[in-house]
C-alpha positions in Angstrom: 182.8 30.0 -124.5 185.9 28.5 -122.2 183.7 26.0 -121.1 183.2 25.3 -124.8 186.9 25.3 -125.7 187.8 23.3 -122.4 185.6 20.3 -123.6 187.2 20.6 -127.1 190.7 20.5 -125.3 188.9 17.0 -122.9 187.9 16.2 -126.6 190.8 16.2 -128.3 193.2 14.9 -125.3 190.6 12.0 -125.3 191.0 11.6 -129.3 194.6 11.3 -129.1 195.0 9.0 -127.0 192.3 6.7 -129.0 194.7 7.2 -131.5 197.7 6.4 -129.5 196.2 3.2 -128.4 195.7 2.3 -132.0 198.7 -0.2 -132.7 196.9 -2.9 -130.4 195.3 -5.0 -132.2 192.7 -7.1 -129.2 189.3 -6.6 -129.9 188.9 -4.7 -126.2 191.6 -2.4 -127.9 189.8 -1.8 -130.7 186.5 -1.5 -129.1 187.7 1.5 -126.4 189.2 3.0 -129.6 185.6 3.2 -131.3 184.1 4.3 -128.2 186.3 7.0 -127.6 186.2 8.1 -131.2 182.3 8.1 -130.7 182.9 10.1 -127.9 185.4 13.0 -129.4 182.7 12.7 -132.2 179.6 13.7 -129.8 181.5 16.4 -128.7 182.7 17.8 -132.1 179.0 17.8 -133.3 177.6 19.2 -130.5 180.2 21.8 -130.6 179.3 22.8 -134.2 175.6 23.2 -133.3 176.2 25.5 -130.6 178.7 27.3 -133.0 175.7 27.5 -135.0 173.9 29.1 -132.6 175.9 31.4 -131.8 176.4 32.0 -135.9 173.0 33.0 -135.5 173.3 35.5 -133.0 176.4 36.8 -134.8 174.5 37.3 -137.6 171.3 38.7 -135.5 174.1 41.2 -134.1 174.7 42.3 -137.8 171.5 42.8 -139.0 171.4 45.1 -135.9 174.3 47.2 -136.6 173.8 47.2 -140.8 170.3 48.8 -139.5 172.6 51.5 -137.7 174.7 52.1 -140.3 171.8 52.6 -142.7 170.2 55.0 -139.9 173.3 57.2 -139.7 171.1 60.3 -140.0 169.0 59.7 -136.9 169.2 61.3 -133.4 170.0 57.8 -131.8 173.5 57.6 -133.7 176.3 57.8 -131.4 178.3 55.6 -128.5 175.4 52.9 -129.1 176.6 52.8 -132.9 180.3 52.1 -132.0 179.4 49.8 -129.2 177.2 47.7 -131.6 180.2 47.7 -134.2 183.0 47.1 -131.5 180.5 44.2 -130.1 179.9 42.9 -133.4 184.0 43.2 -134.3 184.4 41.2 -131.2 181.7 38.7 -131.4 183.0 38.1 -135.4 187.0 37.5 -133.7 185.4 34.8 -131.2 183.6 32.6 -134.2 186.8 33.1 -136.1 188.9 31.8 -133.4 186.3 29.2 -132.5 186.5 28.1 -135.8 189.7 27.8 -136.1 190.1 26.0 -133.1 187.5 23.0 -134.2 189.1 23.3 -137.6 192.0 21.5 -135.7 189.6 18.9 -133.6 188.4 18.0 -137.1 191.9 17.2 -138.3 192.4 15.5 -135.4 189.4 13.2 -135.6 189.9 12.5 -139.2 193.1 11.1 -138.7 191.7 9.0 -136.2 188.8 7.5 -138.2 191.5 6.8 -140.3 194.1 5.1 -138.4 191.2 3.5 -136.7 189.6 1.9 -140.2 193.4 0.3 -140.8 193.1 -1.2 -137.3 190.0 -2.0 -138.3 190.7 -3.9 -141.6 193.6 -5.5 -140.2 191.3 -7.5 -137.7 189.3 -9.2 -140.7 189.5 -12.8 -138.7 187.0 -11.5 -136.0 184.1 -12.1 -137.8 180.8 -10.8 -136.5 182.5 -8.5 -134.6 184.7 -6.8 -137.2 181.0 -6.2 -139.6 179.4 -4.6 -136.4 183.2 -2.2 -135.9 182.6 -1.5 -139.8 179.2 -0.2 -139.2 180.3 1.7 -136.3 182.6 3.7 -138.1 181.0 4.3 -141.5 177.8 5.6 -139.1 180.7 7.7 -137.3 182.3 9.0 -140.8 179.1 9.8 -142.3 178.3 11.9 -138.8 181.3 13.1 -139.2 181.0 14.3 -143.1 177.9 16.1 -141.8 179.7 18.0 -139.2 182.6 18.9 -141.5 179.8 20.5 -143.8 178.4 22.3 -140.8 181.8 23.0 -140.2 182.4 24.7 -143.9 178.8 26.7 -143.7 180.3 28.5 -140.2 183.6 29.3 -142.2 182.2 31.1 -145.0 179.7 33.0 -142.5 182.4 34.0 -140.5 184.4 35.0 -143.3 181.2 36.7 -144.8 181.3 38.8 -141.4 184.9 39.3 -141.4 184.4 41.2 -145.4 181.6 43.3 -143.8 183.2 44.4 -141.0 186.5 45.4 -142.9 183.5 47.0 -145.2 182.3 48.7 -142.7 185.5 50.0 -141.2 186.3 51.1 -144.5 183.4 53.3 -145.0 184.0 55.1 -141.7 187.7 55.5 -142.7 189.1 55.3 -138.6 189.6 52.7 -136.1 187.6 52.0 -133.1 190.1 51.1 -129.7 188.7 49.7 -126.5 190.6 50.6 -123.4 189.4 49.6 -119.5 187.3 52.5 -118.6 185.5 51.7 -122.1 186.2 55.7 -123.3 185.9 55.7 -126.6 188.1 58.2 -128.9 187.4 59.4 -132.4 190.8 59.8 -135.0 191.3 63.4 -134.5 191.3 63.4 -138.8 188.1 62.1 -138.9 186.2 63.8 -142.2 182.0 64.2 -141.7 180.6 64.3 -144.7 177.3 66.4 -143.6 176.4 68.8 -141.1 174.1 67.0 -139.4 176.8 64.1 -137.8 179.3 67.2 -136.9 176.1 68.8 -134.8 175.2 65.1 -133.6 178.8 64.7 -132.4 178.9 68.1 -130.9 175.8 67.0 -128.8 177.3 64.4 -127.9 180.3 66.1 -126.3 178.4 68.7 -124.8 176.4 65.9 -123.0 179.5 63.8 -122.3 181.0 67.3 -120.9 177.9 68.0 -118.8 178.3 64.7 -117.9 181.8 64.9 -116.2 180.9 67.8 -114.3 177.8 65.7 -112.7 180.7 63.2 -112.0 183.4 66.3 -110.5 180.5 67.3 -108.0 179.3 64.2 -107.4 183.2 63.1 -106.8 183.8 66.2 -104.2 180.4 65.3 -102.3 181.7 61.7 -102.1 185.0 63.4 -100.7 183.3 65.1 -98.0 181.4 62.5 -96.9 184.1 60.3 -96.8 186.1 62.6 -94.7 183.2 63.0 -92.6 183.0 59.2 -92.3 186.9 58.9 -91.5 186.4 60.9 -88.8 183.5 59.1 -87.2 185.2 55.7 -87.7 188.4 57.4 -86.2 186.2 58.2 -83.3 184.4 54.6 -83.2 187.6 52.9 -83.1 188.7 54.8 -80.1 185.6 53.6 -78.6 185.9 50.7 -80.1 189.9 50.1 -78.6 188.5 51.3 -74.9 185.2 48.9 -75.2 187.8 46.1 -76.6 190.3 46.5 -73.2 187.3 46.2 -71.0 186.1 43.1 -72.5 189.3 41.5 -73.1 189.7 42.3 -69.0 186.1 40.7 -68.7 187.1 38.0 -71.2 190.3 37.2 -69.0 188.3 36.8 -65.9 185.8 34.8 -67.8 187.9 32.3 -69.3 189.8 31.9 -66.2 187.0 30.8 -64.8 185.2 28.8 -67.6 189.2 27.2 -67.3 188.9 26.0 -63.7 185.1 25.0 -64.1 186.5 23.1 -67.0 189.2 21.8 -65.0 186.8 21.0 -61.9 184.5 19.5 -65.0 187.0 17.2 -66.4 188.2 16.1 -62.8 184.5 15.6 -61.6 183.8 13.5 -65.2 187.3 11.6 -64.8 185.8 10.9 -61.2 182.4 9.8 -62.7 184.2 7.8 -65.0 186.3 6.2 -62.5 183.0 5.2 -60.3 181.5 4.0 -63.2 184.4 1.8 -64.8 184.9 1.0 -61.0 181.2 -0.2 -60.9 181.3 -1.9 -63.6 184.5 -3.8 -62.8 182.8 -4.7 -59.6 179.5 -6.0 -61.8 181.8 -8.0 -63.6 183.6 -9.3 -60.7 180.4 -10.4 -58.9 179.2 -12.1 -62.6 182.8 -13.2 -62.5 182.4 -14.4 -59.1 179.0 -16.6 -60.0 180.4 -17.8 -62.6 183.3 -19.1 -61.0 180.9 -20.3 -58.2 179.0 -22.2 -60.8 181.7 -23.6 -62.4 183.1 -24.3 -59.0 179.7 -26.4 -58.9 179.6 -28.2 -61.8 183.7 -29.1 -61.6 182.4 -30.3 -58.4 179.7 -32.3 -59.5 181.3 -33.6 -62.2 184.0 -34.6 -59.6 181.3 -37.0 -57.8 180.2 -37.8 -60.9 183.8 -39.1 -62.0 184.5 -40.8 -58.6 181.3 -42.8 -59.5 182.4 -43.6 -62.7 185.9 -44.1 -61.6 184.3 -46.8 -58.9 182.3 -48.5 -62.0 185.0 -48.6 -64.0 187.0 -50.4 -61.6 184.2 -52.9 -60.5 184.0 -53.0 -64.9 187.5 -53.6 -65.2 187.9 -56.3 -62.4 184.9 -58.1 -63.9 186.5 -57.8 -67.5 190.1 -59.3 -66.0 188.2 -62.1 -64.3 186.3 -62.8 -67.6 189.8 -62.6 -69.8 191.3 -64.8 -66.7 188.3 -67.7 -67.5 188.5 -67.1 -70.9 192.0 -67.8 -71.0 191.5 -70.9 -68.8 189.0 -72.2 -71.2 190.9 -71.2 -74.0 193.6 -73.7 -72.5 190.5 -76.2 -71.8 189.7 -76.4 -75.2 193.0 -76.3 -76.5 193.7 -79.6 -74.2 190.3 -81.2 -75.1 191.5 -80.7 -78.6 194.7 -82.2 -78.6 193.2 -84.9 -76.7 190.6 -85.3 -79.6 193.2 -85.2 -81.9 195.1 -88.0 -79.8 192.1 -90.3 -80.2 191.4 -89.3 -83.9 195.2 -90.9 -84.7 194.2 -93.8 -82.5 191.0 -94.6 -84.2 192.8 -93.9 -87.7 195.3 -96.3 -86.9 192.8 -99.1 -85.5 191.0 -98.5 -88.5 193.8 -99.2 -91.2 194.6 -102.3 -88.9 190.8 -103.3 -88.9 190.9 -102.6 -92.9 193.8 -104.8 -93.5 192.5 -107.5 -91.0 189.4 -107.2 -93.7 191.7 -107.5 -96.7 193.3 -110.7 -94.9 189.8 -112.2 -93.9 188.5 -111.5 -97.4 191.3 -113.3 -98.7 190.7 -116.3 -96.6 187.3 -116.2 -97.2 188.0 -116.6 -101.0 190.4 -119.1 -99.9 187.5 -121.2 -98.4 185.2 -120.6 -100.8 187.6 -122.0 -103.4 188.2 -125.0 -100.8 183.9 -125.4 -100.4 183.6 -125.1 -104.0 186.3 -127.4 -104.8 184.9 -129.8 -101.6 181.3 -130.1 -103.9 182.5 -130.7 -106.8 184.8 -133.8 -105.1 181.5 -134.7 -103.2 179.5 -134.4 -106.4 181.9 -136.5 -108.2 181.9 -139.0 -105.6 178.7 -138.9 -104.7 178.1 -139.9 -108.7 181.2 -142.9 -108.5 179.1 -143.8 -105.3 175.6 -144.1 -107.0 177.9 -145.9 -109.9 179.8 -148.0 -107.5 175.9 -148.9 -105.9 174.2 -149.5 -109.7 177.7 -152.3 -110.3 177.5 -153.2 -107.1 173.4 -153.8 -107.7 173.8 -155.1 -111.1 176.7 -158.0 -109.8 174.4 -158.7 -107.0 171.7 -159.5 -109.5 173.6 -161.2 -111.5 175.8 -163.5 -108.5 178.7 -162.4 -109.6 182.2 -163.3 -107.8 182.5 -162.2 -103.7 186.3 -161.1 -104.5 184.8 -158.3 -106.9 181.6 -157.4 -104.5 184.1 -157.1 -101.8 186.1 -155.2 -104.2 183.5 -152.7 -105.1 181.8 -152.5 -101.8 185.8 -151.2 -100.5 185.3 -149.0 -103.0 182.2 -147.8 -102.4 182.8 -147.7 -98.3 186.2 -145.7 -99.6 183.9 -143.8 -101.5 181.3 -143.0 -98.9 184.2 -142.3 -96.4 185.8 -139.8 -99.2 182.6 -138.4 -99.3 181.8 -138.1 -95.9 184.7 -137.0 -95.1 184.3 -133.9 -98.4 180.8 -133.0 -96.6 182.2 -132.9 -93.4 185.3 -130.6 -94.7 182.4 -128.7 -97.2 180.3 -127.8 -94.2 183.7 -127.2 -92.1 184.6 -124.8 -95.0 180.7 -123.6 -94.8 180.8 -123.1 -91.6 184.4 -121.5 -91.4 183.1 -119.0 -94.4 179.9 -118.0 -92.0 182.4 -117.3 -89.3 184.9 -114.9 -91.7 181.7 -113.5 -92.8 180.3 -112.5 -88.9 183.9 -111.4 -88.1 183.5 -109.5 -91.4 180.2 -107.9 -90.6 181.8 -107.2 -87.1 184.6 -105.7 -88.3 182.2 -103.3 -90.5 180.5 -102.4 -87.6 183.7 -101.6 -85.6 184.3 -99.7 -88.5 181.6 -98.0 -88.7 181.6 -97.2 -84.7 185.3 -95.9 -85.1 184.0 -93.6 -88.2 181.4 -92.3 -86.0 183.7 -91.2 -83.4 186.1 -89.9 -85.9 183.6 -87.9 -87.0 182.1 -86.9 -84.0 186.1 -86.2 -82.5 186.9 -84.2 -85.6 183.0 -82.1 -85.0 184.5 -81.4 -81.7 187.9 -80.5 -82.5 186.3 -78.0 -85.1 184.1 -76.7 -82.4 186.3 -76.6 -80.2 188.5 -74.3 -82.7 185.4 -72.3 -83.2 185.0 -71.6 -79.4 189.1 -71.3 -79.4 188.8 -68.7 -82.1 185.9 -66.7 -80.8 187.4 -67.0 -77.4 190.4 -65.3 -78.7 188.1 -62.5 -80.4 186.3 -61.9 -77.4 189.6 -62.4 -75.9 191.0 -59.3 -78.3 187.7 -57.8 -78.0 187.8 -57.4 -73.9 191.8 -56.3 -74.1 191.2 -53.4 -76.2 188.1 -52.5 -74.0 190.3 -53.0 -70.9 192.6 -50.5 -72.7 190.0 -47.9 -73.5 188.4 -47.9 -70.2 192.5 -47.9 -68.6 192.9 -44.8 -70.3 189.5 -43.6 -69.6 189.8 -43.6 -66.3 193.9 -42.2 -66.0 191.8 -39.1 -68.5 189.3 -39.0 -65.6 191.4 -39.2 -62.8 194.0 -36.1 -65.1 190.5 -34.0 -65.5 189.9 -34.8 -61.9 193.3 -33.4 -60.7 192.9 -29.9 -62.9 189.5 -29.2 -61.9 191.2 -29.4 -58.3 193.9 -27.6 -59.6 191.4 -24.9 -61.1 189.6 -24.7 -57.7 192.7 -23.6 -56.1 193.5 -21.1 -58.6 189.6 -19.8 -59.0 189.8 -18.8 -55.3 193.1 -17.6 -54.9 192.1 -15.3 -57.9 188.9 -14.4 -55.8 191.1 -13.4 -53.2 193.2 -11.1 -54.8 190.4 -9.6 -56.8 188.3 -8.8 -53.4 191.7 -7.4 -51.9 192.1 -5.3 -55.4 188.2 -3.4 -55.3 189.2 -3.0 -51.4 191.8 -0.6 -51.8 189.9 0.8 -55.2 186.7 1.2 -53.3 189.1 2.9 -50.4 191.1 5.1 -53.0 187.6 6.5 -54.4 186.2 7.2 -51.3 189.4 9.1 -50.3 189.8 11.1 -54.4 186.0 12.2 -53.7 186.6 13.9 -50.5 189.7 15.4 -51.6 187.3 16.8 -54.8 185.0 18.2 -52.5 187.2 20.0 -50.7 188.7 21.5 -54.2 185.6 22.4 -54.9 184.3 23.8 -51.7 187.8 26.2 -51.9 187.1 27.3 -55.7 184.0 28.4 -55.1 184.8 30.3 -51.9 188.0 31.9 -53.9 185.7 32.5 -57.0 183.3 33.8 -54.3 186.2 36.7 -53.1 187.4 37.2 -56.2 183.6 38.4 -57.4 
């Protein structure tokens, strides 16, 4: 029944502090608040069905003693009578306190459920959440209605018990006391209604009286025999103090020397230890000393192998500077072929805007001629017509024997005009043949033109390749610099790792030195602690020896 009440206490301790926790209003708040309710609810009904069990076995214990009471008359009334009724008295105060007691948790947990359902309805926003808390607790108030009927049953049965009893104690008129020895004594006014429970009760004493004398003899026997036993442990412990000096004696000589076989133990292990840390110092120097060897090795070989590279780089580098030094010279070439192009591009430019206005001027006198040719045929076509006039007059007079002084007349005029026109065909094919000259000098000028074009064109395709070939000489100019550069610092890197794996050398077998000269004086130091140890020994044995 602690247990019991301790859980009610873990119960209520957790229900109060569910209720505590109430004026939060987060739904984790709320939820811990249900659960713990749950919890304290669990409890409480489980609680009141073991109450109920026990109920029954209250009541069980009744039945029992109303059979007694109803059997007063019979032989077997007596001490188990009283000890039914003071069990039954007991077992009645238990339930009543028990009842009590969960009478309280109820309290308890009804004012939570209800300070819980206020948290509850004050959290209406939450939805889903605040129907599935409003199931929880009206399946935890119904649970709990249940209990609190359970709950009511137990109190009227215990208070059912509680009449009966006082009933009971009422009949018998006196008061039944339990003390420690569990005695039990009658009121010295008690009444007996019949003979029969005044003879019972005098049997009774008579037994109880032969029964103290059983325990006064078997009290002195016990006496006797434990005097008798006094006196053979007093004996024993003399024996016992003389046996304990002569092994504490023998214990002293043991442990002094289970102490210096210890001690000869702990120097011999220490020893062992020693040789073995020793040993494995010397393992690891030897691994140490491979290693070292190897390394030694490969810093070596690398060594050889960075001299080589060192020696190609150089050869690299000297060929890279003599390629930048040609580079640069034809970088200058070309510059220099290029200004020289450009020198002959102005020339040509300038020869052909004199050429081009030497064309303008020719085409102009060309014009000029043709004008003059075109002007010379229509003069010889107009004289050429007087002429063939002149001839038909000078034709028509002859036919008709005309006057001399007008045929001499008219052939002047017609010898004037013959010379006029002679002398138009003769400027006409001048003009003609002055026109076919502008136009050869024309088609010559075109064609120095055209030749000066054609080398402007081709100067200007070399000056552009030629700033091609400048411009990629300059890349691969760049191009050979910053390789010059990386292979520079390349080879100082090489020549730096060269000098440290030197260095390292040096310091790897100076360390091999001093490690050799180290295990030296160890190896001498263990050889000289064993043969000290054995001559330890050798002398604790040969005490041990005279000692024995």
């Amino acid at each position: 029944m602690s247990t019991e009440s301790a859980e009610h206490d873990d119960a209520s301790a957790d229900l109060e502090g569910a209720v505590s926790s109430s004026s939060g209003n987060v739904m984790g708040d709320l939820d811990a608040m249900i659960t713990s309710l749950g919890m304290g609810l669990d409890c409480f009904s489980e609680k009141v069905f073991n109450l109920r069990i026990f109920v029954m076995h209250v009541e069980t214990m009744e039945n029992e003693f109303e059979a007694l009471v109803l059997e007063k008359g019979d032989h077997h009334m007596g001490v188990g009578w009283l000890e039914k009724g003071l069990e039954f008295d007991l077992l009645s105060v238990v339930l009543d306190s028990e009842v009590r007691e969960l009478g309280g948790v109820f309290d308890i947990l009804q004012g939570g459920v209800g300070e819980v359902r206020e948290c509850v309805c004050s959290c209406t926003h939450l939805g889903e959440a605040f129907v599935a808390m409003q199931d929880r607790l009206f399946d935890y108030e119904q649970k709990l209605k249940l209990s609190e009927e359970e709950l009511n049953d137990i109190k009227m049965q215990s208070a059912s018990f509680q009449r009966a009893l006082c009933s009971y104690k009422k009949a018998q008129n006196g008061e039944i006391i339990i003390e420690d020895d569990k005695s039990l004594n009658a009121n010295a006014e008690i009444k007996m209604q019949t003979v029969e429970q005044q003879r019972h009760i005098l049997r009774m004493l008579e037994k109880s009286l032969a029964r103290e004398m059983d325990l006064e003899k078997n009290m002195n026997d016990s006496i006797e025999i434990q005097e008798n036993l006094k006196l053979k442990i007093f004996f024993l412990e003399q024996g016992l103090v003389n046996m304990e000096e002569e092994a504490i004696e023998v214990w002293e000589q043991w442990l002094e020397a289970d102490n210096a076989c210890e001690i000869l133990l702990g120097i011999s292990k220490g020893l062992l230890g020693n040789l073995h840390i020793s040993q494995f110092n010397l393992n690891c120097l030897s691994h140490r000393e491979s290693e070292l060897r190897a390394s030694l090795k490969d810093a070596e070989d690398k060594v050889i192998l960075s001299n080589s590279e060192v020696f190609a780089l150089h050869d690299k580098v000297s060929s890279l500077e003599n390629q930048l030094k040609e580079s640069e010279f034809r970088i200058l070439n070309a510059k220099a072929s290029a200004d020289e192009y450009q020198k002959q591009y102005n020339v040509a430019c300038s020869k052909a805007r004199d050429m081009e206005s030497i064309i303008v001027e020719l085409k102009e006198a060309v014009s000029n001629a043709e004008s003059r040719a075109n002007s010379a045929e229509t003069k010889c076509n107009s004289l050429t017509q007087t002429n063939s006039k002149l001839n038909e007059e000078l034709a028509t007079l002859k036919g008709r024997g005309g006057t001399s002084a007008k045929v001499d007349l008219l052939e002047k005029q017609l010898k004037e005009s013959n010379r006029r026109l002679q002398s138009a065909v003769a400027s006409a094919k001048a003009s003609q043949e002055k026109q076919n000259t502008l136009y050869s000098t024309i088609r010559d000028m075109e064609n120095v033109i055209k030749d000066l074009k054609s080398k402007v064109l081709k100067a200007e395709s070399r000056a552009d390749s030629a700033e091609d070939n400048c411009i990629i000489l300059s890349e691969s100019n760049a191009e050979l610099n910053e390789e010059l550069s990386l292979l520079r610092s390349r080879l100082e890197s090489l020549e730096g790792s060269l000098h440290r794996e030197e260095e390292v050398k040096m310091t790897t077998a100076k360390d091999l030195g001093k490690q050799a000269k180290g295990f030296k004086k160890l190896l001498t130091q263990l050889a000289f602690e064993r043969e000290r140890l054995k001559q330890q020994v050798k002398t604790k044995i040969i005490s041990n020896k005279l000692n024995h």
